[in-house]
C-alpha positions in Angstrom: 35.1 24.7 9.8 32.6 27.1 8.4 29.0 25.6 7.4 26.6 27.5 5.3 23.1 26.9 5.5 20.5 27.8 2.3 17.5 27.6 4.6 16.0 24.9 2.4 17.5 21.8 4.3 20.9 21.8 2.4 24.4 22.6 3.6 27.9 23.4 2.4 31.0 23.1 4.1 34.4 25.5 3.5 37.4 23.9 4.9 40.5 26.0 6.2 42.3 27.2 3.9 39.9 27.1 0.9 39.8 30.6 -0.7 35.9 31.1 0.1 37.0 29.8 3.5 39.0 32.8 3.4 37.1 35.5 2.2 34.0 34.3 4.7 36.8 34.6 7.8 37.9 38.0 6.0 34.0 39.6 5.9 33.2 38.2 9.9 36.6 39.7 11.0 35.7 43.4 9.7 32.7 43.2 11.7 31.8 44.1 14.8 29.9 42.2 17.9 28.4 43.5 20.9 26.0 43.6 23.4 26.8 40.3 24.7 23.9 38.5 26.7 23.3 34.9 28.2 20.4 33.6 26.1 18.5 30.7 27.6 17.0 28.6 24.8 14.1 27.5 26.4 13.0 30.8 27.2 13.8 32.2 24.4 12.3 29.0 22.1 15.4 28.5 19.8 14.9 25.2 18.0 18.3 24.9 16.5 17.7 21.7 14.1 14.8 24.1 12.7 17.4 26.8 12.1 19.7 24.4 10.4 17.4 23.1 8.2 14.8 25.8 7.1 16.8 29.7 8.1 19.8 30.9 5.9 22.5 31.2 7.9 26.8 30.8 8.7 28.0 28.9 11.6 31.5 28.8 12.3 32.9 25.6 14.0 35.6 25.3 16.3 37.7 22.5 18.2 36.1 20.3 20.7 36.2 22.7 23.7 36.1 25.5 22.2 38.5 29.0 22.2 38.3 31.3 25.0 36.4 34.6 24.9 39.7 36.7 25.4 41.6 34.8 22.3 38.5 35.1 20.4 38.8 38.8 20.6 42.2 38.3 19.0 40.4 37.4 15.7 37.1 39.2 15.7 36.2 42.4 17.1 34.3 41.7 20.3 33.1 44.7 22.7 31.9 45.2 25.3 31.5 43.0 28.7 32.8 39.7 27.8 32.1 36.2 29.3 34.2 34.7 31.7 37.5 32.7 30.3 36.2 29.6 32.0 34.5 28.2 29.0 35.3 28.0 25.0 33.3 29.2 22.2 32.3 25.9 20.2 31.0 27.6 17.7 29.3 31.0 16.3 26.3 30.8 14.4 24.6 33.6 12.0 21.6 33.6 10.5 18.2 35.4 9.3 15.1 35.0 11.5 12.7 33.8 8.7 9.9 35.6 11.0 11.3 39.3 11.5 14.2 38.7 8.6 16.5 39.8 10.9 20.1 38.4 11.4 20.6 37.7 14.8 24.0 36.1 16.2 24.8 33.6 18.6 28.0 31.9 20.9 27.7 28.7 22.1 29.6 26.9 24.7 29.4 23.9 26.3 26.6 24.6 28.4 25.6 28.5 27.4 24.5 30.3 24.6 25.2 34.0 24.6 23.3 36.5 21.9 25.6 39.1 20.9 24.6 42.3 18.3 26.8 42.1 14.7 26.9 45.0 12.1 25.8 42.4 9.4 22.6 42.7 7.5 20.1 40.5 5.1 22.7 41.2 2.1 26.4 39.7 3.7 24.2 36.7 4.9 23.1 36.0 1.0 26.4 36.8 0.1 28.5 34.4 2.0 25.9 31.3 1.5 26.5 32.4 -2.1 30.0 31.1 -1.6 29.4 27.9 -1.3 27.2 27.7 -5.2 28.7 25.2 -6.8 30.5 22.9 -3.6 29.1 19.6 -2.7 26.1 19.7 -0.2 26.8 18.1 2.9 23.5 16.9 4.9 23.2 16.9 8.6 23.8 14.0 11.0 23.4 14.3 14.8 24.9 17.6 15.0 27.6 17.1 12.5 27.9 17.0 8.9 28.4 14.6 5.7 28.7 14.8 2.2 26.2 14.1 -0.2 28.8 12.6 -2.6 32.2 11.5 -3.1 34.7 14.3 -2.7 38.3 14.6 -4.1 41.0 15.4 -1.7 44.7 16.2 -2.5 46.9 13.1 -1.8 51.0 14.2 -1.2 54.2 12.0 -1.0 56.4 14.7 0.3 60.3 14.6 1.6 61.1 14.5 5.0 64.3 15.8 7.5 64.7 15.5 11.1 65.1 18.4 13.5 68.5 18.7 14.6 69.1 17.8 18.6 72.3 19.7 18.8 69.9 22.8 18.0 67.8 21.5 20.5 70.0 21.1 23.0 71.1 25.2 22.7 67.8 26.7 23.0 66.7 24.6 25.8 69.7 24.4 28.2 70.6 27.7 30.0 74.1 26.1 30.0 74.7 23.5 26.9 77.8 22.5 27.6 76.9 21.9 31.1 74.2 18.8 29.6 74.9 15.5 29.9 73.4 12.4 27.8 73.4 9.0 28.4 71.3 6.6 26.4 69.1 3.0 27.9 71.2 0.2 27.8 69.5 -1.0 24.1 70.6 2.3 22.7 67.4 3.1 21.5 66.4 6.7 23.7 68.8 9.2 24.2 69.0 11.4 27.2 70.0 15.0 28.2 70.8 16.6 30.9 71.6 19.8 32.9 70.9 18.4 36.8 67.5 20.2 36.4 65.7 20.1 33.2 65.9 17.0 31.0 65.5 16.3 27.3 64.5 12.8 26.0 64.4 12.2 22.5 63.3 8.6 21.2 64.8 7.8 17.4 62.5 5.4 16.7 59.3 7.8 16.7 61.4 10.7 15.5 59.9 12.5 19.0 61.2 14.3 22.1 60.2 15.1 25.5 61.4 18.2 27.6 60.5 18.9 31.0 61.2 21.6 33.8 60.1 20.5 37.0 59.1 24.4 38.2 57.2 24.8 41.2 53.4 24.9 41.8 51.4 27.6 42.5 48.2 28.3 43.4 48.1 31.5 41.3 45.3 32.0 38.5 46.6 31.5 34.9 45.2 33.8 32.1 44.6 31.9 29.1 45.4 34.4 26.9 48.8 35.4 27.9 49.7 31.2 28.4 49.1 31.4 24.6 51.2 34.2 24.0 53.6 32.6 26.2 53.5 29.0 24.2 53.4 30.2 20.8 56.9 31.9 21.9 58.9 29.4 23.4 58.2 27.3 20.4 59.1 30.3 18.1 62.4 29.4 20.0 62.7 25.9 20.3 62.4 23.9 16.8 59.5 26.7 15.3 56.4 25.6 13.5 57.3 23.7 10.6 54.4 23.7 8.7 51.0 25.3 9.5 49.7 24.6 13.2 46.0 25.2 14.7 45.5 24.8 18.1 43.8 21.8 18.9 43.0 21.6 22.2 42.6 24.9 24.9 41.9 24.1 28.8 39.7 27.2 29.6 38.7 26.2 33.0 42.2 25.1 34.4 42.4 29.2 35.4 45.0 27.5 38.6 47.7 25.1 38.0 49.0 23.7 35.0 47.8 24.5 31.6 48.2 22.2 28.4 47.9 23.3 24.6 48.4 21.2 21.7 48.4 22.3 18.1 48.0 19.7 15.5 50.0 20.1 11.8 47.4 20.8 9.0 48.5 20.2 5.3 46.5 22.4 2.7 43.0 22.6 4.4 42.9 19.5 6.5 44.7 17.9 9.7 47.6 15.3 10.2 46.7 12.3 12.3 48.8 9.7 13.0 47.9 6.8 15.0 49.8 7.2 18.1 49.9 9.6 20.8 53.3 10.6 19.6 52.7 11.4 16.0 54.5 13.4 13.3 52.7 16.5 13.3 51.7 16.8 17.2 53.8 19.8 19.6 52.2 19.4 23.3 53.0 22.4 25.6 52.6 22.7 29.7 52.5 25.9 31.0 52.1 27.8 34.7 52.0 31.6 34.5 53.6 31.4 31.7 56.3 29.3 32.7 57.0 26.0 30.4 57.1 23.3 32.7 57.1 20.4 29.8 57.0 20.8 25.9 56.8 17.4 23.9 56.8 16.9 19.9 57.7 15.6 16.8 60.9 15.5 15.4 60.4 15.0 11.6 59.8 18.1 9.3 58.2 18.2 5.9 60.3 19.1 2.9 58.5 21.1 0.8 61.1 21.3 -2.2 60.3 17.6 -2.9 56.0 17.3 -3.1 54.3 15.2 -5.6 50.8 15.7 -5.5 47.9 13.1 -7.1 44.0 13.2 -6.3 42.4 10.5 -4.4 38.4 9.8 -4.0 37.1 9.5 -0.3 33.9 8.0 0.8 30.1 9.6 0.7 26.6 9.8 0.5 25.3 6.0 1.8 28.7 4.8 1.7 30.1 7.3 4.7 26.6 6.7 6.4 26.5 3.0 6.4 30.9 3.8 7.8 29.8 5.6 10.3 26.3 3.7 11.3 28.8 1.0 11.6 31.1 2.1 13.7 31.1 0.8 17.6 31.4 4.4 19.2 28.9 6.4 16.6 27.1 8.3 19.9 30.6 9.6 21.2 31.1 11.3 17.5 31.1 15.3 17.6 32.9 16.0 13.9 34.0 14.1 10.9 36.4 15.6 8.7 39.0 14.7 5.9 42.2 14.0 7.4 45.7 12.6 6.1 46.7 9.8 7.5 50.7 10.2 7.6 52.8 7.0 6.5 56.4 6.9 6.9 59.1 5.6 3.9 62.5 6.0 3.7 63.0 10.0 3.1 59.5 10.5 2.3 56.3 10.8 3.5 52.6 9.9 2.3 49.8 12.1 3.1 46.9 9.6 2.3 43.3 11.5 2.4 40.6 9.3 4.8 37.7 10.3 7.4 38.9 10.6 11.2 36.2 11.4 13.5 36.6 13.2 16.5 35.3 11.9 19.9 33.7 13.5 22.8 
């Protein structure tokens, strides 16, 4: 999520995926940033709420937990020392000092803020809050942030298809024809197996579970190459159907297992269903770059077959009053459109509605 801020208490958001959304992602990734040091804010008397509200500025917002320092550098051009991978970047936020008018540049963590130098100046700043003109201001609430107004997402019946096991069962399995299945004695889960790994796939949920039960070791994992190493044994086992982001990154598990989970977006915004095995959801486990377990949906979008309608969702008082409402408000950390996928026949219905995320 990228919010820009005018500096006169008002706030737009760009969603992924939105053309400005693009071109804002486009400017930051020419640019370069440097000179990274630890910044504590009560020595150095940053008062953030007064930067949201009164200093024009961009901050970029990411998952819960944040993204690693070395996949960061992936995506922007970061020099220099670097902090260590055992925390995420949460967010990165831009903006003019409205004492010196100079833009200065910050990294938050969880429980650090690092000041870094950026080849930006007064004029990029204007431009990219200029973006965001003629969108629907947001205001802010705790440290996350609603729409003034109604908005109008996209709403999508779409077909759906089912991943093929027999596929499955040749990418995974040194050996296929050495697998065996059996299924429980109600017929409903189906299992296969070599003697080592295993692959259970449940009908019902249109999901499947793969494990390798390698060793453990007390070696350090690098984050970056676990990524590398993820992204590629699903390029080979089923493939991303769809546009992924990565949801969740465990940046402090350096020994032992790591998990990554990418969640299925749909135009700008995320598919979440309502169970911990949802259409939409791949879950990796990974040791040195080893796949020790890989879980995920089954179903695939077919994109030949889309009808697309608008729908109305909730704001101003309304989404207030939802979310002043609602029993676990302090454990909120972002609200954002989401589709809500429901199941037919051979189709499926991407209905737009707010999901909050939780701490």
């Amino acid at each position: 999520l990228i919010v820009l801020h005018t500096g006169k208490q008002t706030h737009m958001a760009l969603y992924p995926n939105h053309l400005h959304f693009k071109e804002i992602m486009k400017m930051l990734k020419g640019r370069t940033f440097d000179n990274f040091r630890r910044s504590a804010p009560v020595l150095a008397n940053i008062d953030w709420d007064d930067i949201r509200s009164k200093q024009a500025g961009v901050e970029v917002r990411f998952q819960r937990g944040g993204v690693p320092f070395s996949i960061l550098k992936t995506v922007f051009q970061l020099k220099g020392d670097l902090p260590l991978d055992t925390e995420g970047v949460n967010r990165i936020w831009i903006y003019v000092s409205r004492e010196t008018e100079e833009v200065r540049t910050y990294f938050q963590t969880e429980f650090n803020t690092y000041e870094a130098r950026a080849d930006l100046n007064n004029k990029n700043i204007e431009q990219m809050i200029g973006f965001g003109e003629l969108l629907v201001t947001y205001h802010a609430k705790d440290d996350y942030y609603l729409p003034d107004q109604p908005i109008e997402v996209p709403k999508y019946t779409i077909g759906v298809t089912s991943m093929p096991i027999d596929q499955l069962q040749k990418t995974l399995f040194v050996d296929p024809n050495n697998a065996r299945n059996f299924r429980n004695k109600d017929g409903s889960d189906t299992y296969y197996t070599d003697g080592k790994r295993g692959l259970q796939v449940k009908p019902d949920l249109q999901w499947m579970s793969y494990t390798d039960p390698i060793p453990a070791v007390d070696t350090r994992n690098d984050v970056r190459e676990n990524l590398n190493a993820a992204v590629q044994f699903i390029n080979q086992n089923g493939g991303w159907n769809g546009s992924f982001m990565a949801k969740a990154i465990t940046p402090s598990q350096l020994i032992g297992r790591q998990q990554f989970t990418f969640r299925q977006y749909y135009d700008s915004f995320p598919i979440i269903g309502e169970q911990n095995e949802s259409f939409g959801l791949i879950r990796i486990i990974l040791q040195n770059r080893v796949v020790a377990s890989y879980e995920r949906s089954l179903m695939m979008l077919d994109n030949t077959k889309v009808e697309r309608s608008l729908k109305t969702i909730e704001g101003g008082k309304t989404l207030d009053d939802m979310i002043n409402a609602y029993a676990r408000k302090n454990l909120i950390v972002s609200v954002t459109p989401a589709y809500r996928p429901i199941v037919r026949d051979k189709t499926m219905e991407l209905d737009p509605s707010w999901a909050v995320e939780l701490r």
